[in-house]
C-alpha positions in Angstrom: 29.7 54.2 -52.4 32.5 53.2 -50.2 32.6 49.4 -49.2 34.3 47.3 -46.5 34.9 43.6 -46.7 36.0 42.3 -43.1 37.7 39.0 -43.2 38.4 38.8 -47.1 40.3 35.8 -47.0 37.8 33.2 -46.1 35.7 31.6 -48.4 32.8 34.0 -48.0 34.8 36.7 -48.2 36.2 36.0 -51.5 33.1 35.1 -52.5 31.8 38.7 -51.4 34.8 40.1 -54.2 33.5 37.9 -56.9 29.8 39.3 -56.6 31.1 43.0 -56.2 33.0 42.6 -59.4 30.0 41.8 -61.3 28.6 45.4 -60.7 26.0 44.2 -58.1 26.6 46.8 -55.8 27.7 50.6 -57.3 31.0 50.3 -55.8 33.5 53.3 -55.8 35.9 52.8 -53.6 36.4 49.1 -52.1 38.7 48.4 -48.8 39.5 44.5 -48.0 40.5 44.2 -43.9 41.2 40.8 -42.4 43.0 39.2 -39.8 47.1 39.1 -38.7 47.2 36.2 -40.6 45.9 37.1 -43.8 46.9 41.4 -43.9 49.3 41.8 -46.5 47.6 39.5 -49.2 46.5 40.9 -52.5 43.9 40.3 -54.4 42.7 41.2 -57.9 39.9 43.2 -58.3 38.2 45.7 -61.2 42.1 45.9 -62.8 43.8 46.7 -60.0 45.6 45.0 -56.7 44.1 45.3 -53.4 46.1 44.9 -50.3 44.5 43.3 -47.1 44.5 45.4 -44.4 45.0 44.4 -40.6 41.5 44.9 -38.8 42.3 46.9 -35.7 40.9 49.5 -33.3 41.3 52.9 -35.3 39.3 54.9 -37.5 39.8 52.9 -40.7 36.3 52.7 -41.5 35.2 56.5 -40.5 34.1 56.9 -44.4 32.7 53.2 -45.0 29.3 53.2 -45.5 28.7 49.5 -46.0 31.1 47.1 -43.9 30.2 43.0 -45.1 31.2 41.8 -42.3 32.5 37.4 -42.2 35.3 37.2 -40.2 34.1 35.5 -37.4 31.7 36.0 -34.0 34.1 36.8 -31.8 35.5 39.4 -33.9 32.2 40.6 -35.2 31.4 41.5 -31.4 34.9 42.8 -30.6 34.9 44.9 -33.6 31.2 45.8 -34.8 31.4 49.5 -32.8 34.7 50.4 -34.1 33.1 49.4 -37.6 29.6 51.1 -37.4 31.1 54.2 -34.9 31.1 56.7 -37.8 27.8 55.7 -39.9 28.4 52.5 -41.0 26.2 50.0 -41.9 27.5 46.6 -41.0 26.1 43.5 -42.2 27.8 40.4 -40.0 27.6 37.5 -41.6 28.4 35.7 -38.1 25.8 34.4 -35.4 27.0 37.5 -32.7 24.1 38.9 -33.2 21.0 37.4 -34.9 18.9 37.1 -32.0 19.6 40.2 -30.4 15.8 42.2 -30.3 17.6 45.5 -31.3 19.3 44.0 -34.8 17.5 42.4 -37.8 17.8 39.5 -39.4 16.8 39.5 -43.0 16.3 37.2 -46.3 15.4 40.2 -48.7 13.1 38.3 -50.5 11.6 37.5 -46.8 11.1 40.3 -44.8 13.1 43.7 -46.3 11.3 46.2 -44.5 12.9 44.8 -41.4 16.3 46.3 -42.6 15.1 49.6 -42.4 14.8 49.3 -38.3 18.8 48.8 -37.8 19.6 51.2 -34.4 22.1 50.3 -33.8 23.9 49.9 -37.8 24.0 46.4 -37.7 22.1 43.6 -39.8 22.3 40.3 -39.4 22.6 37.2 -42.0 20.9 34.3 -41.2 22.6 31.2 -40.9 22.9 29.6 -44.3 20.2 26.4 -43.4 18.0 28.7 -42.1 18.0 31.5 -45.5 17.7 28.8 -48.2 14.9 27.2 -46.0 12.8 30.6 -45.1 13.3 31.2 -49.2 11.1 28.4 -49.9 8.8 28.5 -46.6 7.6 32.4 -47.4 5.9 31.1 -50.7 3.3 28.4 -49.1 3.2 30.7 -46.0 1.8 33.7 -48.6 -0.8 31.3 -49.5 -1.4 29.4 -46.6 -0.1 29.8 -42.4 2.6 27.3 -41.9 2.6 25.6 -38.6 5.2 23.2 -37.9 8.0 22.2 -40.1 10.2 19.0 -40.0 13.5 19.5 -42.1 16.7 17.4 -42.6 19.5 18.6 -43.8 22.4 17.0 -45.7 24.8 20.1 -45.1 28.0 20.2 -47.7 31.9 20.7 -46.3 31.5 24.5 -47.4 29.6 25.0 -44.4 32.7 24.8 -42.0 34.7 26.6 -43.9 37.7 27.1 -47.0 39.9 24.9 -44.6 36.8 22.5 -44.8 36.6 22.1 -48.6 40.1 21.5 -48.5 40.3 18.9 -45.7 37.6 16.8 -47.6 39.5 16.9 -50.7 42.6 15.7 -49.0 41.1 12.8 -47.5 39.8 11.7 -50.8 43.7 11.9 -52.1 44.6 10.1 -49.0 42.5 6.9 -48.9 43.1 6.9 -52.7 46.7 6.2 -51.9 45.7 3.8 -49.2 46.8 6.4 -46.5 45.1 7.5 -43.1 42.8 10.4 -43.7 43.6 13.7 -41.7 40.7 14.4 -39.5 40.5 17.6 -38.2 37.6 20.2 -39.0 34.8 17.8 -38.4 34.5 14.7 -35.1 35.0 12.2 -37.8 36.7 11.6 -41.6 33.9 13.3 -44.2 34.9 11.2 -47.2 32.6 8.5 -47.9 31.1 9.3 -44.6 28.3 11.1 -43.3 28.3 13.1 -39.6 24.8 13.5 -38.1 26.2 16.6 -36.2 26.7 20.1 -37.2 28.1 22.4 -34.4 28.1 21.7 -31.0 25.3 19.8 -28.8 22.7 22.0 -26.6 21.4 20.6 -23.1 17.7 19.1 -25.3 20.6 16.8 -27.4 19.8 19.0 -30.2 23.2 21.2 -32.0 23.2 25.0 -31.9 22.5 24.5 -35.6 19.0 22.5 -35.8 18.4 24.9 -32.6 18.7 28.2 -34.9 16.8 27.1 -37.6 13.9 27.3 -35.4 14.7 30.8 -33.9 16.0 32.1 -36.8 12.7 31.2 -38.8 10.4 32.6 -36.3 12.4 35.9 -36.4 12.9 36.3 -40.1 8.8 35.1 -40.4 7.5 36.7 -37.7 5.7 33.4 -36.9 5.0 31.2 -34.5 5.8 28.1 -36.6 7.7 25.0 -34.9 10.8 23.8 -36.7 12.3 20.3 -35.7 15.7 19.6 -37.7 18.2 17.5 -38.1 21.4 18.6 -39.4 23.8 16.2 -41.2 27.2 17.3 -42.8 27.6 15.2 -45.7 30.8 14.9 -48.2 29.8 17.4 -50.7 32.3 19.9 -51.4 29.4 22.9 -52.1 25.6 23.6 -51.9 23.2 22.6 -49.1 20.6 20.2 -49.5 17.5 20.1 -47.1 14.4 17.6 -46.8 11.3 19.3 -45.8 8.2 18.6 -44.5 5.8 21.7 -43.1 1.8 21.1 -42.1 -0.1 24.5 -43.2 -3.2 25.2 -41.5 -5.2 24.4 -44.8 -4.9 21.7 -46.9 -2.5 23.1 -49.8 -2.6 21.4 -53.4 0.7 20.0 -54.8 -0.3 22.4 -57.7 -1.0 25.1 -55.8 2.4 24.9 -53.5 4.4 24.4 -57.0 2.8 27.8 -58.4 3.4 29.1 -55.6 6.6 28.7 -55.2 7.4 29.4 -59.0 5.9 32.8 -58.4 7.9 33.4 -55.2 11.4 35.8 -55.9 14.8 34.1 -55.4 13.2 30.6 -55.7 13.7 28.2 -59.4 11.3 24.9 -59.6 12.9 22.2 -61.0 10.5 19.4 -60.7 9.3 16.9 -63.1 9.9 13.2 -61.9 9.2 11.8 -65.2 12.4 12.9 -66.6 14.5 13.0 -63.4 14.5 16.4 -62.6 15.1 18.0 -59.3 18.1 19.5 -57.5 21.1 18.5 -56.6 24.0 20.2 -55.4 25.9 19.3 -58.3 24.5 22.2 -60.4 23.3 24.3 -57.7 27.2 25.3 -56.9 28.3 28.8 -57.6 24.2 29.5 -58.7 21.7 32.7 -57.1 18.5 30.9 -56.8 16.7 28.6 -54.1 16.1 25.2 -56.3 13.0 23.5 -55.1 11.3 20.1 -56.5 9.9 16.5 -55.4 7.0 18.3 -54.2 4.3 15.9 -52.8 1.3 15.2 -50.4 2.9 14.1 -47.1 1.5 10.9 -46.7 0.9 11.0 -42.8 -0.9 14.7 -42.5 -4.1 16.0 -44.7 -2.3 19.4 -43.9 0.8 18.4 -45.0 3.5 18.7 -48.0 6.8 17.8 -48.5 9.5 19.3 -50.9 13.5 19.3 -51.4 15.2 22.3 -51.5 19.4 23.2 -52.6 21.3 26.2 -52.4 24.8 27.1 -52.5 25.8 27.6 -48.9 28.4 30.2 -49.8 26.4 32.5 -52.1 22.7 32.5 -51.4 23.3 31.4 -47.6 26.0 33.6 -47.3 27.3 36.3 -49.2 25.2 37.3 -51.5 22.4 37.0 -49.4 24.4 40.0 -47.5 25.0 41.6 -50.9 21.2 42.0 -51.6 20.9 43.3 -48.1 23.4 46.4 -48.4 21.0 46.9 -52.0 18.2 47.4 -49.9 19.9 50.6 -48.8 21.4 51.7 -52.3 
């Protein structure tokens, strides 16, 4: 098994060479490509030193058969038929092309058997809100159709990025020392602050980002279901956090929706209010599993519960997600 990592310098793209080390792909030859910037870097892996190489217009990847692919959309479009033109399988992390009718979008613990209709060798990964979120929706909707959903998310720096993670850090240091912080990947300081806008504003006022966690969760489902969100970045270094609400079209049982979910692959219930127990990102950071807890009757609907959900933004909403993809096809 020859595999590609495309853009190994970011953050999900070294989080891509932790999981590979860990054996959870067979892997028997690994190539790293990335941009001018970052070709020429090394980086540990298995015993050995692998060197970067510049991504470019050859035939570099004619005996790749899985490409995990998070450098970028623009690059994922300007690249994605030099990667997949002799067999392989890409799986772009990037939004290029998750709506595109001829490319699937896939949480395996969702809807696998979409993978297996990929024309044109390419596979999409969900956006990170939209994975952790369609984790936790599959279980009720296995028991029960889900119709609408209401969600806010409190979105950590990760989600913008390594540069990100470091900027928010720095401004901590910064107004520590009484300085101005540096403002620079987000419209306003992150530190001690929290930013009710995540990516760019559509023409209904909503952001590109509330707007895909509707279309992505009616792709990924299959469903009609309506999804209003809110997206908030918040100044949390790593792990997503989302507030949920969702009206099924039965009236579903707090003890029902928590077995449910309990049952449901890729999701860990943590919920017992008694002894303060529910997620937070805190301990969700660097961690597989969906965490879900503070389930409830929503007070306003018959049909409705509410539930709070955390994921690391970087592994399940990003690369390992993509991971468990390419083991769909091992």
């Amino acid at each position: 098994m020859k595999i590609a990592i495309v853009g190994a310098s970011g953050a999900v793209g070294q989080e891509f060479l932790k999981l590979l080390e860990t054996g959870m792909l067979p892997v028997d030859e690994l190539t790293l490509f990335g941009s001018p910037r970052s070709a020429g870097r090394t980086y540990p892996f298995r015993g050995r030193e692998l060197t970067v190489r510049l991504l470019q217009h050859n035939d570099d990847f004619r005996n790749i058969d899985i490409a995990l692919v998070s450098a970028g959309g623009t690059a994922s479009r300007e690249f994605a038929e030099t990667i997949t033109r002799h067999g392989a399988l890409m799986i772009d992390n990037s939004s290029a092309f998750r709506m595109e009718a001829d490319v699937p979008l896939v949480v395996p613990e969702v809807n696998p058997e979409d993978a297996r209709n990929a024309p044109r060798r390419i596979i999409a990964n969900p956006n990170c809100t939209t994975i952790q979120m369609v984790v936790a929706l599959a279980a009720i909707e296995r028991i029960s159709h889900i119709r609408k959903v209401r969600v806010a998310t409190y979105q950590s720096a990760s989600g913008a990025g390594a540069s990100a993670m470091e900027e928010l850090t720095t401004q901590h240091a910064q107004l520590a020392a009484g300085a101005e912080p540096t403002v620079g990947k987000f419209a306003y300081q992150l530190a001690y602050n929290l930013i009710p806008h995540v990516d760019v504003f559509t023409e209904n006022d909503y952001t590109r980002e509330e707007m895909k966690m509707l279309n992505e969760t009616q792709k990924i489902m299959h469903s009609d279901v309506l999804v209003s969100a809110t997206c908030v970045r918040v100044p949390v270094m790593r792990a997503h956090s989302e507030s949920i609400w969702i009206e099924t079209e039965r009236p579903v049982s707090v003890e029902e929706a928590r077995a449910a979910f309990a049952a449901a692959p890729g999701v860990v219930v943590q919920d017992d209010p008694a002894f303060n127990r529910y997620p937070m990102p805190l301990f969700a950071a660097g961690q597989d599993p969906v965490y879900v807890g503070r389930i409830r009757r929503d007070l306003t609907s018959p049909n409705g519960l509410t539930f709070w959900c955390v994921a690391d933004q970087i592994r399940k909403g990003a690369a390992l997600n993509a991971v468990q993809i390419a083991r769909l096809f091992v």
